[in-house]
N, CA, C and O atoms as a MOPAC input file, in Angstrom:
PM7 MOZYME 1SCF
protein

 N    -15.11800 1    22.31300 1   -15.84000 1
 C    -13.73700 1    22.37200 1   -15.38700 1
 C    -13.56100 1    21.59300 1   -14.09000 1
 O    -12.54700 1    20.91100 1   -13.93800 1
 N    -14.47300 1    21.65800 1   -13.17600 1
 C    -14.12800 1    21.15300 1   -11.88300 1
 C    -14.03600 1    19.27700 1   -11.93000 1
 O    -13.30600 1    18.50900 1   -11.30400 1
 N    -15.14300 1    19.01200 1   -12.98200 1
 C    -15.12400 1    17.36200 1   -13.03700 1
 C    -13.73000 1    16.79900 1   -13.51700 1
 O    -13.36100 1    15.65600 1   -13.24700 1
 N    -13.10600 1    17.55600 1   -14.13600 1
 C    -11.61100 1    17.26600 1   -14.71500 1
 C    -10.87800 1    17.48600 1   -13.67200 1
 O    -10.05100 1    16.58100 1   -13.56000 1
 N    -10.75900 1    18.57300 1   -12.53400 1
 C     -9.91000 1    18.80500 1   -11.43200 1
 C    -10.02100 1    17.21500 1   -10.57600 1
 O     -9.03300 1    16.61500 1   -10.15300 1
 N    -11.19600 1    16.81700 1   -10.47200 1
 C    -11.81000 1    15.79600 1    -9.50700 1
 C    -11.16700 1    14.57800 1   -10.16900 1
 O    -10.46000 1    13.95500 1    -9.37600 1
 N    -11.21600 1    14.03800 1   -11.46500 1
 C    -10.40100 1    13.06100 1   -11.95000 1
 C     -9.14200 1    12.94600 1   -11.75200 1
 O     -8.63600 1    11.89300 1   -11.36500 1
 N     -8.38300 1    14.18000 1   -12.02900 1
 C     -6.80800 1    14.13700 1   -11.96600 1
 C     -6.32100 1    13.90300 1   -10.69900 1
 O     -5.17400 1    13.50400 1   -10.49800 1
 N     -7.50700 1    14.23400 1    -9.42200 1
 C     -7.19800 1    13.92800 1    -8.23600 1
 C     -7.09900 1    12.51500 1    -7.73700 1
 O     -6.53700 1    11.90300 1    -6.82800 1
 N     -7.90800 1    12.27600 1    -8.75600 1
 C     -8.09000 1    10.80800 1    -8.29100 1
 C     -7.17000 1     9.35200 1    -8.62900 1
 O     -7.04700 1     8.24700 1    -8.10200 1
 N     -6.67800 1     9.99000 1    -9.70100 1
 C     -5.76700 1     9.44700 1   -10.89100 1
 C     -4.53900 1     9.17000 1    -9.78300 1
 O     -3.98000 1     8.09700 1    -9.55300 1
 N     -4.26300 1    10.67800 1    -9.07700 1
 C     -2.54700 1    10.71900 1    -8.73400 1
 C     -2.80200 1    11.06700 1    -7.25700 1
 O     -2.70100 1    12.12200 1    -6.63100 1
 N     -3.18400 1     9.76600 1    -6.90300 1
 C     -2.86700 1     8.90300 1    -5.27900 1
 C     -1.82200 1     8.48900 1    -4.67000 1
 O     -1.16400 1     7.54800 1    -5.11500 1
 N     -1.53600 1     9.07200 1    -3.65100 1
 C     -0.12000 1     8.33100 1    -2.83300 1
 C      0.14100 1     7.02200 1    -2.64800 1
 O     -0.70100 1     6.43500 1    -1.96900 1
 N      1.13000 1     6.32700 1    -3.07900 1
 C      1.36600 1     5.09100 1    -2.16700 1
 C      2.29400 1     4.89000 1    -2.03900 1
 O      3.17900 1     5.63300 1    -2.46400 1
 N      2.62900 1     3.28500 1    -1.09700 1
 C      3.98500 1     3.51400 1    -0.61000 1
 C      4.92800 1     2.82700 1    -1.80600 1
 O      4.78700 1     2.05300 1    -2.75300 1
 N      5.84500 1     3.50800 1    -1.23900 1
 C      7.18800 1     2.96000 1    -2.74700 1
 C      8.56100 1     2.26000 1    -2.12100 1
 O      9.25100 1     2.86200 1    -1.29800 1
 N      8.77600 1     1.36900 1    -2.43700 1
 C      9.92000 1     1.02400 1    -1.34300 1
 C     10.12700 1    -0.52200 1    -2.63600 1
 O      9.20000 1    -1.20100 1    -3.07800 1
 N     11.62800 1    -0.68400 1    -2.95400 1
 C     12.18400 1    -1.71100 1    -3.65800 1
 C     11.58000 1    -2.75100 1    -3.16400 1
 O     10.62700 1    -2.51500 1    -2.42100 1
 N     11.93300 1    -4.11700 1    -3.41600 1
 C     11.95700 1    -5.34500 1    -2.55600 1
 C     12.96600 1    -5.02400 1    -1.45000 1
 O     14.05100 1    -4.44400 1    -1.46400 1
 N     12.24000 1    -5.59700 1    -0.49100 1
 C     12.61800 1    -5.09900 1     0.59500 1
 C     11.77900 1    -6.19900 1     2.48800 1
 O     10.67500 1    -6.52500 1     2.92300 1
 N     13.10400 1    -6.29900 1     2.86400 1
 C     12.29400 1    -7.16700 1     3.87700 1
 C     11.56100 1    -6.24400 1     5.27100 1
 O     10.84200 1    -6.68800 1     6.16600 1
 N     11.98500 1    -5.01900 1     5.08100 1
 C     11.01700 1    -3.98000 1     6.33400 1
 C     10.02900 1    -3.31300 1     5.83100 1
 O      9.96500 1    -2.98400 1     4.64700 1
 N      9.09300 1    -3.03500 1     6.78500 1
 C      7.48500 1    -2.43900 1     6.62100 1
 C      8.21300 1    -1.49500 1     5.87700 1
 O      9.33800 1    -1.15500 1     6.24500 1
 N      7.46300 1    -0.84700 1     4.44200 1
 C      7.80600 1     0.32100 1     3.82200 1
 C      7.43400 1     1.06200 1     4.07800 1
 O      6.20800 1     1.05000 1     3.96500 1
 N      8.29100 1     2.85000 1     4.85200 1
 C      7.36800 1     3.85300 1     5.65400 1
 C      7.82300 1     4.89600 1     4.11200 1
 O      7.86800 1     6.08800 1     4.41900 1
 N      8.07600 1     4.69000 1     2.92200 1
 C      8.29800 1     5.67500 1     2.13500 1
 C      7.08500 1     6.00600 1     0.94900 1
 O      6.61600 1     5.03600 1     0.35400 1
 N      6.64300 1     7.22700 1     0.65400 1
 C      5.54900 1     6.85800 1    -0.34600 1
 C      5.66800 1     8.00600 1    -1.25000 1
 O      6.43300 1     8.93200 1    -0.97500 1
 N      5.10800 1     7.99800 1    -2.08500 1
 C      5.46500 1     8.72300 1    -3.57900 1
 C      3.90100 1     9.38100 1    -4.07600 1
 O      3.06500 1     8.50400 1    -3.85600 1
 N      3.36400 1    10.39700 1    -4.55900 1
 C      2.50100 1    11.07800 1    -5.65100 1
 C      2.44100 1     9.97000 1    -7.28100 1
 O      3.23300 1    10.20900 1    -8.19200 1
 N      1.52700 1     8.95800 1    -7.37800 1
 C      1.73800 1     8.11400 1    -8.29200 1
 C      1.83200 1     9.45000 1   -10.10200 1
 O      1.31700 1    10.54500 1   -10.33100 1
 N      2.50500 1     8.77400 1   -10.70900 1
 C      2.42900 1     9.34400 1   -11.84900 1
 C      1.43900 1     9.16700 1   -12.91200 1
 O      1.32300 1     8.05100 1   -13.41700 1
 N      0.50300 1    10.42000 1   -13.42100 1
 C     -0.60700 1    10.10700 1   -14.39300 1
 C     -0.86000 1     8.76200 1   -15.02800 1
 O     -2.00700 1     8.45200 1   -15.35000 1
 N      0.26000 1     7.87300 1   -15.24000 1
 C      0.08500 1     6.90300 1   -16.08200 1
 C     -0.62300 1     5.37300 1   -15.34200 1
 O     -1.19800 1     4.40900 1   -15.84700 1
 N     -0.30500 1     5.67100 1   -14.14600 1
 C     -0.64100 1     4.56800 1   -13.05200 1
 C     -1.55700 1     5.04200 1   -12.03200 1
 O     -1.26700 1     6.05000 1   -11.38800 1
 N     -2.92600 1     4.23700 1   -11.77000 1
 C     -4.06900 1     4.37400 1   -11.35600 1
 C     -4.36000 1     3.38900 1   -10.23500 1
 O     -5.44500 1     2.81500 1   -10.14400 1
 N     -3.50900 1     3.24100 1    -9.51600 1
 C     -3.58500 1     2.27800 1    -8.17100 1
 C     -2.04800 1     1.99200 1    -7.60300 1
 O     -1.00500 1     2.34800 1    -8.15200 1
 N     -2.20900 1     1.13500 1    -6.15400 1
 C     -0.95200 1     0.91400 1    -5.67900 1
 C     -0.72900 1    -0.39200 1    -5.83600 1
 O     -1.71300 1    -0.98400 1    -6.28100 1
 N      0.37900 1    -1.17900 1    -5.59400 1
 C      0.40400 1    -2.65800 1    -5.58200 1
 C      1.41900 1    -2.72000 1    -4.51200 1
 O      2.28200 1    -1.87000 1    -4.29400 1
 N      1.20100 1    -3.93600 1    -3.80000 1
 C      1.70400 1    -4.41200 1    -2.98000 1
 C      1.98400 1    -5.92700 1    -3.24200 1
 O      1.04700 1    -6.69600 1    -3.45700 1
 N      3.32500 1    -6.36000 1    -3.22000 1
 C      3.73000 1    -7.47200 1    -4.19600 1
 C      4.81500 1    -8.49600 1    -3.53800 1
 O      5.97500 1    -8.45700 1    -3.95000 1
 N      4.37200 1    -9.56900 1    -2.33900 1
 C      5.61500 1   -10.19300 1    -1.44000 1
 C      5.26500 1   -11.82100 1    -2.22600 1
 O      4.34600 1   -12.61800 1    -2.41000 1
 N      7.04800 1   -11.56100 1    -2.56500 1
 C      7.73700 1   -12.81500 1    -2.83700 1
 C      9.25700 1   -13.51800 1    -1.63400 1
 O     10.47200 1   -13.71600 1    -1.66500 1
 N      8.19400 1   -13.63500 1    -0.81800 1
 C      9.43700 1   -13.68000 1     0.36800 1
 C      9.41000 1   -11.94300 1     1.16400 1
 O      8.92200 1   -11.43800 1     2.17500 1
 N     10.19600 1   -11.52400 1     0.06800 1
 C     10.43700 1   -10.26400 1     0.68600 1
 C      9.30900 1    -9.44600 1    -0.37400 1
 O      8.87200 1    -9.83900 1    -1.45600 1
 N      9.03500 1    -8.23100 1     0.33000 1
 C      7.91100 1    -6.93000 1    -0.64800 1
 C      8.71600 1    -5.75800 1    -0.87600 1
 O      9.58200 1    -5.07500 1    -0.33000 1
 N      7.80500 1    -5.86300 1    -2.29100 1
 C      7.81600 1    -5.10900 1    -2.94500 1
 C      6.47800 1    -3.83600 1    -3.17500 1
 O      5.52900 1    -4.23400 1    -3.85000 1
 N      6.41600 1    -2.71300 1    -2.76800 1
 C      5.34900 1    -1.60000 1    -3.08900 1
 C      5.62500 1    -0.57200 1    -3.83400 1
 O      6.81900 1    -0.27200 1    -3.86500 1
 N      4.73300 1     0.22300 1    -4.59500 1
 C      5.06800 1     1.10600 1    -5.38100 1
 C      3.38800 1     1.23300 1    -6.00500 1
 O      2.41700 1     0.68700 1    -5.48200 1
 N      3.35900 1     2.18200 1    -7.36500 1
 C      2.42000 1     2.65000 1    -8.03900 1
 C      2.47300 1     1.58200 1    -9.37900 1
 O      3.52200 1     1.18200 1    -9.88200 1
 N      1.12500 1     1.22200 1    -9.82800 1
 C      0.59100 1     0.38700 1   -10.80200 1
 C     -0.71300 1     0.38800 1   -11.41000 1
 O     -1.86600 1     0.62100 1   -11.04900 1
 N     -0.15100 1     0.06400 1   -12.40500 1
 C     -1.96800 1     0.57500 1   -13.37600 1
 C     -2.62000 1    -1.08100 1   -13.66700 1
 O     -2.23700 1    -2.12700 1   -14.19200 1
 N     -3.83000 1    -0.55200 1   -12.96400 1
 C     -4.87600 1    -0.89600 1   -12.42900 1
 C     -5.50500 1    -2.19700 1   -13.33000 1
 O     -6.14700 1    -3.20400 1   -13.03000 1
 N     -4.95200 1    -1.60900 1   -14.63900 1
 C     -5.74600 1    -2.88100 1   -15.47900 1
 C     -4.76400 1    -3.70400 1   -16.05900 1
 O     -5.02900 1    -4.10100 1   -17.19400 1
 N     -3.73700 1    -4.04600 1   -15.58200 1
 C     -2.46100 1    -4.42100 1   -15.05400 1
 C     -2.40500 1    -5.53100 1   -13.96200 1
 O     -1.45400 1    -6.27400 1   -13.71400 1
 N     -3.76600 1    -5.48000 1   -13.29500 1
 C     -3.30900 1    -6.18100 1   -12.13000 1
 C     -4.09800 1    -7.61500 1   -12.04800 1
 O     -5.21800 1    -7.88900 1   -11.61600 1
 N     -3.00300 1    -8.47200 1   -12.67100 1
 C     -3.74600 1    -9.58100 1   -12.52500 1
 C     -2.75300 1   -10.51400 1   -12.36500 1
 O     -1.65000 1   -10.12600 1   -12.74900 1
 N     -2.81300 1   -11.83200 1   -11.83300 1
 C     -1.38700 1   -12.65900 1   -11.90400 1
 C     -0.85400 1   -13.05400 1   -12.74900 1
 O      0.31200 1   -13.34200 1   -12.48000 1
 N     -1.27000 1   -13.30300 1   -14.13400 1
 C     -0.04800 1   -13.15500 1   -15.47400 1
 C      0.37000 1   -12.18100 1   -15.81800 1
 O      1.36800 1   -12.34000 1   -16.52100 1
 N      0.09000 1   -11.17600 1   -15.66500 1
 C      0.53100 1    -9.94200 1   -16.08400 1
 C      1.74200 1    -9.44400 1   -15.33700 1
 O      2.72300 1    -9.02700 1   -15.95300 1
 N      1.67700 1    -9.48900 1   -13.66800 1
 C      2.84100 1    -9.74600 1   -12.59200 1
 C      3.37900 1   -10.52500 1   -12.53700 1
 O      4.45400 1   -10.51400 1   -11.93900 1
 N      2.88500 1   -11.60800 1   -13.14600 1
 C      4.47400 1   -12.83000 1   -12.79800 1
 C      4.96900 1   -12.49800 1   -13.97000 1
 O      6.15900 1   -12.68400 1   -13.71600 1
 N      4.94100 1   -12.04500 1   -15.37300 1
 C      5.20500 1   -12.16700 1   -15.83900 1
 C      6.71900 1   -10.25100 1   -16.11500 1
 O      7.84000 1    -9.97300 1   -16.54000 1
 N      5.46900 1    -9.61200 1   -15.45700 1
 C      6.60100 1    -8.20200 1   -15.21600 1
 C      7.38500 1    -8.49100 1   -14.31300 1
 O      8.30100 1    -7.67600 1   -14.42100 1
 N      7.70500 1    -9.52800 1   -13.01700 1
 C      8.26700 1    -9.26500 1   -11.96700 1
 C      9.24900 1   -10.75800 1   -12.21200 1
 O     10.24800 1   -10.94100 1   -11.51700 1
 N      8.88900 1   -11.59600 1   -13.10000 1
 C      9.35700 1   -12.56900 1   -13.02800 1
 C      9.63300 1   -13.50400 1   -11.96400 1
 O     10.74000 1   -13.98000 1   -11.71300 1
 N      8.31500 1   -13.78700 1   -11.22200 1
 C      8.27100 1   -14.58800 1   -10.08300 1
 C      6.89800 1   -15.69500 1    -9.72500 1
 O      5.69200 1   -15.45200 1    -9.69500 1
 N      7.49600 1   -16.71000 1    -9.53100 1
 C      6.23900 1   -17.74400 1    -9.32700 1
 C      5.35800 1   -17.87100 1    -8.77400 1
 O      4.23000 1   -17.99800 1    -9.25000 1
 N      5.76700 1   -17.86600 1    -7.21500 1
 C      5.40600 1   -18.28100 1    -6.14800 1
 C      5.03600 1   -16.60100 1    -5.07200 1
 O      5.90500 1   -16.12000 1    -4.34400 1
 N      3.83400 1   -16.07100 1    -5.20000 1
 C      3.49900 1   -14.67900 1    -5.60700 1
 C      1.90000 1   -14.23700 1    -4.67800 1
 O      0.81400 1   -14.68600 1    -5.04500 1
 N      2.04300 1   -13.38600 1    -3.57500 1
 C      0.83400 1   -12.61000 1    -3.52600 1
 C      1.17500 1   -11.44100 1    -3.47800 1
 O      2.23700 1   -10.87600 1    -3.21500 1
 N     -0.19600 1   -10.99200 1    -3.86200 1
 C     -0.44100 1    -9.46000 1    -4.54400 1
 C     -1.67200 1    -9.29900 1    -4.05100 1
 O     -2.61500 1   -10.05000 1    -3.80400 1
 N     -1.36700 1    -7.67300 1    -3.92500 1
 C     -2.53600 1    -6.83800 1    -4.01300 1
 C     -2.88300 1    -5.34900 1    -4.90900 1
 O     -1.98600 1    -4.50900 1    -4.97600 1
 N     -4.19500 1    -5.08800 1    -5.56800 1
 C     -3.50600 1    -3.56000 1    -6.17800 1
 C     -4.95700 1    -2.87700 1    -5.54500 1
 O     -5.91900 1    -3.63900 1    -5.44800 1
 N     -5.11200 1    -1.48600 1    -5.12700 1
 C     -6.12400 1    -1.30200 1    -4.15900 1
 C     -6.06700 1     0.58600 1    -4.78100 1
 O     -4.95600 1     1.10700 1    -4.86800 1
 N     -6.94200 1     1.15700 1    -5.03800 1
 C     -7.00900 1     2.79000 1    -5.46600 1
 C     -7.62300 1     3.63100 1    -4.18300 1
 O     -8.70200 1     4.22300 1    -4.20900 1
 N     -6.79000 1     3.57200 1    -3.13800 1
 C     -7.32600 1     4.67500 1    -1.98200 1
 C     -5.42900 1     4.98500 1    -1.24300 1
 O     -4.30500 1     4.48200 1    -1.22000 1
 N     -5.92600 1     5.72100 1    -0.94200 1
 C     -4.12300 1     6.65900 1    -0.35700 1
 C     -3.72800 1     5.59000 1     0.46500 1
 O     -4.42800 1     4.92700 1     1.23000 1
 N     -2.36300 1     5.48300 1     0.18800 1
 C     -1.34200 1     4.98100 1     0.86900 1
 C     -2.47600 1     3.31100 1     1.42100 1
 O     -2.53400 1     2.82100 1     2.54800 1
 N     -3.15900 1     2.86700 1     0.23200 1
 C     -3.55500 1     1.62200 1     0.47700 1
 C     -2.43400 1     0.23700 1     0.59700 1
 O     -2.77400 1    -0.86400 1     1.03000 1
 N     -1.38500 1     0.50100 1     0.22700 1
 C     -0.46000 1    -1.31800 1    -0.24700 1
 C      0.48600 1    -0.80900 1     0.67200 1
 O      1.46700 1    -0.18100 1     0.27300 1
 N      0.23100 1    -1.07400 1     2.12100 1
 C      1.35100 1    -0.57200 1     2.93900 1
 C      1.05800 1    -2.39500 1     3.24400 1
 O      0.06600 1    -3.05700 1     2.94100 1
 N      2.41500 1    -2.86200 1     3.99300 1
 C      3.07200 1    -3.87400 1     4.61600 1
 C      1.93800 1    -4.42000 1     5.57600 1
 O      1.43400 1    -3.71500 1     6.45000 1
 N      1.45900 1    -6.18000 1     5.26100 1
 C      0.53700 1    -6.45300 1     6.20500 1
 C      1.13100 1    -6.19300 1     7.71200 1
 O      0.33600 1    -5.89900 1     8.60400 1
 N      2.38800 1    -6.29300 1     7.96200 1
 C      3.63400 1    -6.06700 1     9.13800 1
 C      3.20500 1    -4.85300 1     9.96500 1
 O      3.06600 1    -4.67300 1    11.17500 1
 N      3.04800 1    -4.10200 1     8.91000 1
 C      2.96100 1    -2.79400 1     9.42800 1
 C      1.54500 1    -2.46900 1    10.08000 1
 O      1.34500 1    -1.84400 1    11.12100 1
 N      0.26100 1    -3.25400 1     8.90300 1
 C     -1.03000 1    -3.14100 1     9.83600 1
 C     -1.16400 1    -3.48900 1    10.95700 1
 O     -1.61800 1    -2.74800 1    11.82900 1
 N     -0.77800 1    -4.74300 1    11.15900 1
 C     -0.61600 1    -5.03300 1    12.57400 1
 C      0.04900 1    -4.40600 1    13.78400 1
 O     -0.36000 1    -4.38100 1    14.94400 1
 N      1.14500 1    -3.91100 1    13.27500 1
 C      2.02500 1    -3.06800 1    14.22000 1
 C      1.67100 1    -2.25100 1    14.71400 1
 O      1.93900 1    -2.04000 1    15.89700 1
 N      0.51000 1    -1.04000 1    13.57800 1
 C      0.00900 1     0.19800 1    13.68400 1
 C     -1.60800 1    -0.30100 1    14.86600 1
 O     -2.03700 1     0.55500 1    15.63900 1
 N     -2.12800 1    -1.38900 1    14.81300 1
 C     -3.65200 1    -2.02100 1    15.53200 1
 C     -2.77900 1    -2.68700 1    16.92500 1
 O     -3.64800 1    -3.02800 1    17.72700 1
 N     -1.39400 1    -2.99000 1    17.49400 1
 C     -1.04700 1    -3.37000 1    18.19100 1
 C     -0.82200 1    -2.13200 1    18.98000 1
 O     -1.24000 1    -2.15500 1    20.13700 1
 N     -0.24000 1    -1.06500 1    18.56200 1
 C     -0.23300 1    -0.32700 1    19.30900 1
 C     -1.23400 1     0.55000 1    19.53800 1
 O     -1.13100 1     1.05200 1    20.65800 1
 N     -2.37600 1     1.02100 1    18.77300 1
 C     -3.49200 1     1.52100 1    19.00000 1
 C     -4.30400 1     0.73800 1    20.25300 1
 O     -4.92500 1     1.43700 1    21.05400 1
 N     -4.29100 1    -0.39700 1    20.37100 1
 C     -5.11900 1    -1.06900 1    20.95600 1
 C     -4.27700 1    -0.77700 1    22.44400 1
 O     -4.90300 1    -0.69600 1    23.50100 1
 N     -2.81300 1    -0.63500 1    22.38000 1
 C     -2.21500 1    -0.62500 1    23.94400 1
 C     -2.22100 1     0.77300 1    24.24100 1
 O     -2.56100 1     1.07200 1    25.38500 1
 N     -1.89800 1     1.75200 1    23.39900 1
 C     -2.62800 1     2.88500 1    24.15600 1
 C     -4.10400 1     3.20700 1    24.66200 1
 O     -4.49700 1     4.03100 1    25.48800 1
 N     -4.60100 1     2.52600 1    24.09500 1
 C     -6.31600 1     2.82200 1    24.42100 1
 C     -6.40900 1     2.01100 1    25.82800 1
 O     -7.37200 1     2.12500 1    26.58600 1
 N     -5.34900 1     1.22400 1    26.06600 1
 C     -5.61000 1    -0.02700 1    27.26100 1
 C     -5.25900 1     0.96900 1    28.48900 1
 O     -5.70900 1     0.97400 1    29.63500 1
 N     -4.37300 1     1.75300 1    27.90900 1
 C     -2.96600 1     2.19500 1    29.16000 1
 C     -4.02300 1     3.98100 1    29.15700 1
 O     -3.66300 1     4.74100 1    30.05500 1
 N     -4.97200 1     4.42400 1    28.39100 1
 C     -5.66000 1     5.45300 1    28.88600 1
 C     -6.49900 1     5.19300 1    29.91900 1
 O     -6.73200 1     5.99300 1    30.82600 1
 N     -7.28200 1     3.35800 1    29.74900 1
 C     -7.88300 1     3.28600 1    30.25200 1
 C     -7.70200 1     2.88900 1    31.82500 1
 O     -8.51400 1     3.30800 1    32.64900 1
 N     -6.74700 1     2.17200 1    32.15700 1
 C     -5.95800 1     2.40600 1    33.16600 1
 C     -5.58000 1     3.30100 1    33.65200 1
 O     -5.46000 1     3.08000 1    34.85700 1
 N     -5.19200 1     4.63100 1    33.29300 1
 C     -4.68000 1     5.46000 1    33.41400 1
 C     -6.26800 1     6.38800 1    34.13700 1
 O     -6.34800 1     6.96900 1    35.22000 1
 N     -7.05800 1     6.26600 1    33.35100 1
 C     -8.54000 1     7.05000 1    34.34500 1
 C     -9.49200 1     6.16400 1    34.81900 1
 O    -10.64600 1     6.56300 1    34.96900 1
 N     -9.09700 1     4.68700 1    35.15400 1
 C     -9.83600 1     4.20100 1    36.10600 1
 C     -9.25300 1     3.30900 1    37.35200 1
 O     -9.77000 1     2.37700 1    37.96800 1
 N     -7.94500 1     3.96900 1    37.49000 1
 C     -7.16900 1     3.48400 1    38.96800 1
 C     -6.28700 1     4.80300 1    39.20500 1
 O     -5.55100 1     4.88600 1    40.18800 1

C-alpha cells in the first residue's frame, strides 16, 4: 500500500500556472493525475502550467501551442517552471540581504 501512496505523490506536483503572460508567474496549481511534470513555455511572452512528460519535446509543443520561434522547459520537482525573471529576482535579493546582515554585524 505505501509504494502506491509514494507514486501518487509523486505524480501530483505543484507548479506554477499562469496563461501567457508577460509577469513572473507567482500562481501555482496541484497538477492533475494525468500530467507528470511542469512546463515552462516563452514565446515572447510565458506561458506555465502542468504537462505530461512524454509530451515534451519540440514537435509535439509547437505543434499544441502553435508557435515557431519557441523555448521550453518541462522539469518533475515542485514548483520547478517558475519565470527565469523571477530566479533572478528571488538570487538578487537573497544575495542583498545577506550583504546588508553582513554590514549590519560588522560596523
Amino acid at each position: 500500500m505505501l509504494p502506491m501512496s509514494i507514486l501518487f505523490l509523486a505524480v501530483l506536483c505543484p507548479c506554477y500556472n499562469c496563461p501567457l503572460t508577460a509577469v513572473p508567474c507567482k500562481t501555482n496549481v496541484t497538477c492533475p493525475s494525468d500530467t507528470d511534470s511542469c512546463l515552462w513555455l516563452k514565446v515572447g511572452i510565458t506561458l506555465s502550467g502542468c504537462y505530461k512528460y512524454s509530451n515534451c519535446d519540440m514537435n509535439q509543443i509547437k505543434e499544441k501551442y502553435k508557435v515557431d520561434n519557441f523555448n521550453f522547459k518541462c522539469c518533475q520537482k515542485d514548483l520547478c517552471n517558475r519565470s527565469q525573471t523571477t530566479m533572478i529576482s528571488t538570487a538578487v535579493i537573497s544575495i542583498a540581504t545577506m550583504m546588508t546582515m553582513i554590514w549590519i554585524l560588522c560596523f
